[in-house]
N, CA, C and O atoms as CSV, one atom per row, in Angstrom:
chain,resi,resn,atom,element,x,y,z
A,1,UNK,N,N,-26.805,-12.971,6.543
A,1,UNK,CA,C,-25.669,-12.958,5.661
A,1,UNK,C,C,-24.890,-11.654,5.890
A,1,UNK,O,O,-25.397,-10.543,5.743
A,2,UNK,N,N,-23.696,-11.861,6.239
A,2,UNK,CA,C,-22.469,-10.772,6.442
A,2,UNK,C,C,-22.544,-10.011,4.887
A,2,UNK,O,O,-22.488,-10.558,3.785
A,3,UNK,N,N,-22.750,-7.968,5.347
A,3,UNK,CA,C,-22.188,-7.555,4.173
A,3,UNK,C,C,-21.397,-6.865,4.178
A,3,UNK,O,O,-21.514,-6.165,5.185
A,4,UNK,N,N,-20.467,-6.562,3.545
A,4,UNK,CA,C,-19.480,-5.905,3.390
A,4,UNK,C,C,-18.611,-5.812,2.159
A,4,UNK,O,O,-19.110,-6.347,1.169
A,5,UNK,N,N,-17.517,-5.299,2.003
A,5,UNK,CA,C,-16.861,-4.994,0.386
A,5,UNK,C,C,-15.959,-6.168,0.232
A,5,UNK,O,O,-15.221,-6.733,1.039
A,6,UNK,N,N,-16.196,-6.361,-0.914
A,6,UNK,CA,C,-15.592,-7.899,-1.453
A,6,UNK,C,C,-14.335,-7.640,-1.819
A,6,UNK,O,O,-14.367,-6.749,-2.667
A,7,UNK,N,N,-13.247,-7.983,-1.595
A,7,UNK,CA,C,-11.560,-7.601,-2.046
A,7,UNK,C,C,-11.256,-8.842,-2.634
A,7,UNK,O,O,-11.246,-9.794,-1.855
A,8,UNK,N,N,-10.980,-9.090,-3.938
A,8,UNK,CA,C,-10.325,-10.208,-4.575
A,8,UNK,C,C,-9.006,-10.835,-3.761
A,8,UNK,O,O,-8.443,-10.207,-2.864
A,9,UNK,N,N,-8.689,-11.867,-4.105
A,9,UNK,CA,C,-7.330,-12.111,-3.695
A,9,UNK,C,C,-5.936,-11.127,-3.833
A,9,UNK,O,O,-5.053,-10.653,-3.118
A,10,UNK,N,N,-6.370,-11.159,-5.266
A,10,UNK,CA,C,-4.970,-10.421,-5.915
A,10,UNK,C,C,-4.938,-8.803,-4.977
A,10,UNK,O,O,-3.924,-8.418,-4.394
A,11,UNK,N,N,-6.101,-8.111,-4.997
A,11,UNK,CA,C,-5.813,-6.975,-4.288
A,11,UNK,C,C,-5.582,-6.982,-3.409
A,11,UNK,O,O,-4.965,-6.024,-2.944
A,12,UNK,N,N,-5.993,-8.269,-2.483
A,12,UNK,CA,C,-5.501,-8.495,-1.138
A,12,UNK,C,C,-3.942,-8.398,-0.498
A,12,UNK,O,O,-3.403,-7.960,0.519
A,13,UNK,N,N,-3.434,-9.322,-2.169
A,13,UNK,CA,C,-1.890,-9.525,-1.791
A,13,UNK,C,C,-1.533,-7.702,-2.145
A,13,UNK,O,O,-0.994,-6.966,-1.319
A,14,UNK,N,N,-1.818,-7.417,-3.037
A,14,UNK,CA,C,-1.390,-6.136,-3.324
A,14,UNK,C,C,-1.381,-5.085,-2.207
A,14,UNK,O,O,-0.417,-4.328,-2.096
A,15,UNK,N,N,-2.464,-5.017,-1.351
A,15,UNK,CA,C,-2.547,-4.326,0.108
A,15,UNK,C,C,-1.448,-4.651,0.695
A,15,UNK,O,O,-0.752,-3.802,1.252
A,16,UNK,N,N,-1.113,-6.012,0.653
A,16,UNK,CA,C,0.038,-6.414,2.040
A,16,UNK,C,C,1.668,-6.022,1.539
A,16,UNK,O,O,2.712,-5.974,2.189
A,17,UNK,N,N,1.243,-5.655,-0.574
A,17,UNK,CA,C,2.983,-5.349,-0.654
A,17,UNK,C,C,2.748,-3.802,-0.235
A,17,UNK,O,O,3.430,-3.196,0.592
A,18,UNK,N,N,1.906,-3.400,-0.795
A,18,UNK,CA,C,2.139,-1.342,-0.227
A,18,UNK,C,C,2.287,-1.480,1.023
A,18,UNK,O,O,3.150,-0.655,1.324
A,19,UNK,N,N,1.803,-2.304,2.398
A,19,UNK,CA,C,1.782,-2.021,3.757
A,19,UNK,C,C,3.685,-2.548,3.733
A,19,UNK,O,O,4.454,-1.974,4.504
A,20,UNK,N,N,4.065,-3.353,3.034
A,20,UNK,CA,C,5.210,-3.364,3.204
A,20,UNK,C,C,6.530,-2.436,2.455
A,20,UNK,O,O,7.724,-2.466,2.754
A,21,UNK,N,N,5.949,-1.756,1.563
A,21,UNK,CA,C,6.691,-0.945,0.763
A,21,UNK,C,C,6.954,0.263,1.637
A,21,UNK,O,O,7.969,0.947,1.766
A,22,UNK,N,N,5.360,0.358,2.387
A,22,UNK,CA,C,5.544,1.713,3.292
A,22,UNK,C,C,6.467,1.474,4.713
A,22,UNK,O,O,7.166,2.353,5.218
A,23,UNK,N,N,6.374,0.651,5.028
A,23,UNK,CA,C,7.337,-0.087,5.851
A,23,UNK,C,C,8.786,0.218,5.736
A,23,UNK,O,O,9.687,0.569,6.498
A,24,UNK,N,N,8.654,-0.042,4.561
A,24,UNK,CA,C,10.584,-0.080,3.534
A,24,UNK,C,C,11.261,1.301,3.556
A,24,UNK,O,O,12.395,1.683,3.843
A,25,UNK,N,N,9.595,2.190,2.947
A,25,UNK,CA,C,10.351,3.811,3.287
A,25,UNK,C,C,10.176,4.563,4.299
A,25,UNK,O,O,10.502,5.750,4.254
A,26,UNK,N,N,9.598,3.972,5.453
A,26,UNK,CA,C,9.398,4.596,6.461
A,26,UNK,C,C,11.067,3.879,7.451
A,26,UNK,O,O,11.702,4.447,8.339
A,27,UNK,N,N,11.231,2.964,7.035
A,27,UNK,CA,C,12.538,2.604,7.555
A,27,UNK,C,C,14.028,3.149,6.848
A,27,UNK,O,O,15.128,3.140,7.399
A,28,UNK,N,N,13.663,3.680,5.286
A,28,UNK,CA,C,14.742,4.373,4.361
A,28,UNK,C,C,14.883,6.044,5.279
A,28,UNK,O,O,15.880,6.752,5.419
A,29,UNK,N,N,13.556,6.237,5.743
A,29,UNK,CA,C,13.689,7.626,5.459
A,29,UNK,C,C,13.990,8.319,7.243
A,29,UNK,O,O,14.180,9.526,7.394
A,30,UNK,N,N,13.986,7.277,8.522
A,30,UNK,CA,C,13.807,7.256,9.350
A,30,UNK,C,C,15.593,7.799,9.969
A,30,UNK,O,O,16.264,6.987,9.332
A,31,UNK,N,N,16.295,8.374,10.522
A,31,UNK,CA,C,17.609,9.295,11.025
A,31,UNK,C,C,18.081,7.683,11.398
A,31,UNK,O,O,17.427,6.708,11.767
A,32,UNK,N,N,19.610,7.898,11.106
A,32,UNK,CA,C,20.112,6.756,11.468
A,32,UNK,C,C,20.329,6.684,12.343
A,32,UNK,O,O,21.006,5.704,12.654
A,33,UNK,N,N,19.915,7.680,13.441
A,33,UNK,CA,C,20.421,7.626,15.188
A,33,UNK,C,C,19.549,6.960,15.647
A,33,UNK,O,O,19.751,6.316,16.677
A,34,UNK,N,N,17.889,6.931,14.760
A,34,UNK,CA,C,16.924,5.567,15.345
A,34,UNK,C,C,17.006,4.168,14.868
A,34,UNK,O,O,16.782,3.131,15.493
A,35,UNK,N,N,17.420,4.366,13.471
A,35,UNK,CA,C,17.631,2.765,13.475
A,35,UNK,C,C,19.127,1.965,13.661
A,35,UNK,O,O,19.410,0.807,13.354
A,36,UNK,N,N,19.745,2.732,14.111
A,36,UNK,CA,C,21.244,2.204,14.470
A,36,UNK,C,C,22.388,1.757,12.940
A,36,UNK,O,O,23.488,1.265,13.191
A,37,UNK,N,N,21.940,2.013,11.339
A,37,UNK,CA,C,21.959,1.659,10.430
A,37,UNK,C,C,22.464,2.949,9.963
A,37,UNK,O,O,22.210,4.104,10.305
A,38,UNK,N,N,23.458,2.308,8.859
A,38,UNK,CA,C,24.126,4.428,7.699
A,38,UNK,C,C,23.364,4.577,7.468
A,38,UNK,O,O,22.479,3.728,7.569
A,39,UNK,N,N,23.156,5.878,6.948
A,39,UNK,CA,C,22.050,6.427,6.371
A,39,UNK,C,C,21.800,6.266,5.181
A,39,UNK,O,O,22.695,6.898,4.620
A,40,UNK,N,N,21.268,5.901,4.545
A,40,UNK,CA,C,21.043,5.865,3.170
A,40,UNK,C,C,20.608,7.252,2.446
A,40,UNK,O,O,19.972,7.997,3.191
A,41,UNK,N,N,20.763,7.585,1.540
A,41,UNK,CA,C,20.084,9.027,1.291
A,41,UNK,C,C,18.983,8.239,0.209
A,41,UNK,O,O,19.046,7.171,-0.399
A,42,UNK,N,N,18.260,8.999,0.267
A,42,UNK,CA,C,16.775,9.092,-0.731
A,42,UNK,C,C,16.464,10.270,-1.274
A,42,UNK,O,O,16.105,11.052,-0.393
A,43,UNK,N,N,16.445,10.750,-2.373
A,43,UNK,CA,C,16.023,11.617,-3.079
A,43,UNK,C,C,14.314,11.879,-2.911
A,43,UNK,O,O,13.426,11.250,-2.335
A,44,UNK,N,N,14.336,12.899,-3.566
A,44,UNK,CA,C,12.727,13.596,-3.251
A,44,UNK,C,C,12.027,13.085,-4.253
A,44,UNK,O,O,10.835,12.781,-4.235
A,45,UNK,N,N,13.078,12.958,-5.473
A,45,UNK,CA,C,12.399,12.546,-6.804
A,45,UNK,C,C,12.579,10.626,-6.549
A,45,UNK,O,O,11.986,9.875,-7.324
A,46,UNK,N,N,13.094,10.288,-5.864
A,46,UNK,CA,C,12.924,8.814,-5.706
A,46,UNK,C,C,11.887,8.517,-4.541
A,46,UNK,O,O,11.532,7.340,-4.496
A,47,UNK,N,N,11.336,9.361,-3.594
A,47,UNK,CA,C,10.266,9.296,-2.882
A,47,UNK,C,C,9.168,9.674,-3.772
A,47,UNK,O,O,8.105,9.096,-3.545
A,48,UNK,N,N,9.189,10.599,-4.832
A,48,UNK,CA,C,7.771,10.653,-5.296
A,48,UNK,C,C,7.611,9.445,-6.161
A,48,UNK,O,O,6.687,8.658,-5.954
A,49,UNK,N,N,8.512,9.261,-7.163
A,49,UNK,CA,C,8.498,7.549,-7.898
A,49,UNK,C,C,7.651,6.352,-7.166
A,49,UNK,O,O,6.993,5.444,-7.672
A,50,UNK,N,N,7.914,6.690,-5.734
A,50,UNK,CA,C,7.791,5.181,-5.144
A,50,UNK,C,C,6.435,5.862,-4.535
A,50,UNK,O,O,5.758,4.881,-4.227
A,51,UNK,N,N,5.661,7.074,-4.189
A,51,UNK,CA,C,4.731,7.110,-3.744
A,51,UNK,C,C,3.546,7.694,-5.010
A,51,UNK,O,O,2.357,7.957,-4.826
A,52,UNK,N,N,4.287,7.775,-6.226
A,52,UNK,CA,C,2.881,7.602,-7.226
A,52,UNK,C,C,2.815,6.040,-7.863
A,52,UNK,O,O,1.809,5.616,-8.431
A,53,UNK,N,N,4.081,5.230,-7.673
A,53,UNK,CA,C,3.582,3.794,-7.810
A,53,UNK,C,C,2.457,3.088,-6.812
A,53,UNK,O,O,1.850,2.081,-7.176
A,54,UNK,N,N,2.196,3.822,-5.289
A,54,UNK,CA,C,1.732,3.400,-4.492
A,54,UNK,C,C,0.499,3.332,-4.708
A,54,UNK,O,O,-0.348,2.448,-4.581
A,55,UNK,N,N,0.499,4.841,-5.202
A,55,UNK,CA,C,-0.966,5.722,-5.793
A,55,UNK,C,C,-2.178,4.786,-6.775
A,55,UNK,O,O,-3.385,4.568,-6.675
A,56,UNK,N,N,-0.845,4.324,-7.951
A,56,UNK,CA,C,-1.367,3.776,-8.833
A,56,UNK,C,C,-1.875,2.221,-8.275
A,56,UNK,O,O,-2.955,1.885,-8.761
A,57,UNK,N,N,-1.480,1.585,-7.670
A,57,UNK,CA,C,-1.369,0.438,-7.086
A,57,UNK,C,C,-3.166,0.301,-6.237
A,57,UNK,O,O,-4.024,-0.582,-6.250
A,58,UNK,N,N,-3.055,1.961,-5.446
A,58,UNK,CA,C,-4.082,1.529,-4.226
A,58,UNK,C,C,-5.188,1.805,-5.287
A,58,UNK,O,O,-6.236,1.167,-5.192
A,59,UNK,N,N,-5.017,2.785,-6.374
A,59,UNK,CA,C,-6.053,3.017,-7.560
A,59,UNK,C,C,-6.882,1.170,-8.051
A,59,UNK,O,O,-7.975,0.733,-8.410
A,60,UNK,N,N,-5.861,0.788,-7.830
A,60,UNK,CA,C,-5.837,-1.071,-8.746
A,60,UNK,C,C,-6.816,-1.490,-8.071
A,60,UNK,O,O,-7.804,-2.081,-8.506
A,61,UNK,N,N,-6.525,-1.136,-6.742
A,61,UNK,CA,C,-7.030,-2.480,-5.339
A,61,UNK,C,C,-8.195,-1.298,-5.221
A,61,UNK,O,O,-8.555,-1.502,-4.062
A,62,UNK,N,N,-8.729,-0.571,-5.531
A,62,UNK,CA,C,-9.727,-0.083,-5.423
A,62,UNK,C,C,-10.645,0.217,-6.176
A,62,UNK,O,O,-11.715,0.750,-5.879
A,63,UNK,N,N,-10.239,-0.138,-7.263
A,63,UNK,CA,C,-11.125,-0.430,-8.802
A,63,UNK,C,C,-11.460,-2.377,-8.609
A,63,UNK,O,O,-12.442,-3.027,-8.969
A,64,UNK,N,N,-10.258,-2.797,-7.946
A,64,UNK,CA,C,-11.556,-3.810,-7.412
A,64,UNK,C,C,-12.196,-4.353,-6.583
A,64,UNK,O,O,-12.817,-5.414,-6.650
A,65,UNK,N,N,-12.046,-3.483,-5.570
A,65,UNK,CA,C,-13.030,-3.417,-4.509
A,65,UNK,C,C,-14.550,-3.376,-4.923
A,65,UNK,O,O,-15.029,-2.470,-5.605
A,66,UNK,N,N,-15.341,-4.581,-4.381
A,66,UNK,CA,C,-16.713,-4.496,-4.677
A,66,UNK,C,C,-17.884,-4.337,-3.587
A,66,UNK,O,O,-17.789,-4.820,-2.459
A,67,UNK,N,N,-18.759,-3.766,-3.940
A,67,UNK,CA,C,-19.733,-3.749,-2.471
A,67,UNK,C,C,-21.015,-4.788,-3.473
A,67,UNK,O,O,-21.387,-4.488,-4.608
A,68,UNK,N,N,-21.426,-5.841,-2.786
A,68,UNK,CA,C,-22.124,-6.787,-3.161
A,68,UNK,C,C,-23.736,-6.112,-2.756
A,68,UNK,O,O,-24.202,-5.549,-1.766
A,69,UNK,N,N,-24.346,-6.577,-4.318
A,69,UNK,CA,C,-25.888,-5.959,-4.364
A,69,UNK,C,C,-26.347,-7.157,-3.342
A,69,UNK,O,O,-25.948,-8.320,-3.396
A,70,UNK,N,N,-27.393,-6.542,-2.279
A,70,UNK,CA,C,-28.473,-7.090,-1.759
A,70,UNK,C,C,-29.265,-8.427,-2.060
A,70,UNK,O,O,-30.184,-7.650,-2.320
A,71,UNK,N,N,-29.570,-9.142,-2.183
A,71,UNK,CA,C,-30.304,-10.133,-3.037
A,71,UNK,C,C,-31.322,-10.327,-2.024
A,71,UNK,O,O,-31.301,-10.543,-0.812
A,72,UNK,N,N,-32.488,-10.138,-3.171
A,72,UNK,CA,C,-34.164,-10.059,-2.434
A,72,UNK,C,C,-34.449,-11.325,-2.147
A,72,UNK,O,O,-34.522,-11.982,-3.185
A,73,UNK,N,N,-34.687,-12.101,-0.960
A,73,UNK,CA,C,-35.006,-13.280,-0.205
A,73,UNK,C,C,-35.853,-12.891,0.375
A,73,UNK,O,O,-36.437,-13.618,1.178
């Protein structure tokens, strides 16, 4: 029997929105001479907003992360 840490669904989906959120500001925050796009400006205080929501989020998906007890067979 495979062991390893059990991830619910819901945290699952929740992993795939932060991998895409980080995505979002790694593309907000990236010089517009690489992405060919205006620049958008982003504040410092709107980067920390969006990276203690992240915080709180990976806190979620890691409160339910489970490591499954052994069972004596």
């Amino acid at each position: 029997m495979p062991m390893g840490y059990v991830l619910p669904e819901q945290a699952h989906l929740a992993l795939l929105q932060l991998r895409d959120h980080l995505r979002l500001l790694a593309r907000l925050t990236e010089p517009a001479v690489v992405s060919g796009d205006e620049e958008i400006p982003v504040s410092p205080e709107a980067l920390a907003q969006c990276f203690e929501r992240m915080a709180r989020d990976l806190d979620g998906v890691l409160a339910a992360t489970t490591w499954p007890h052994r069972r004596a067979g």
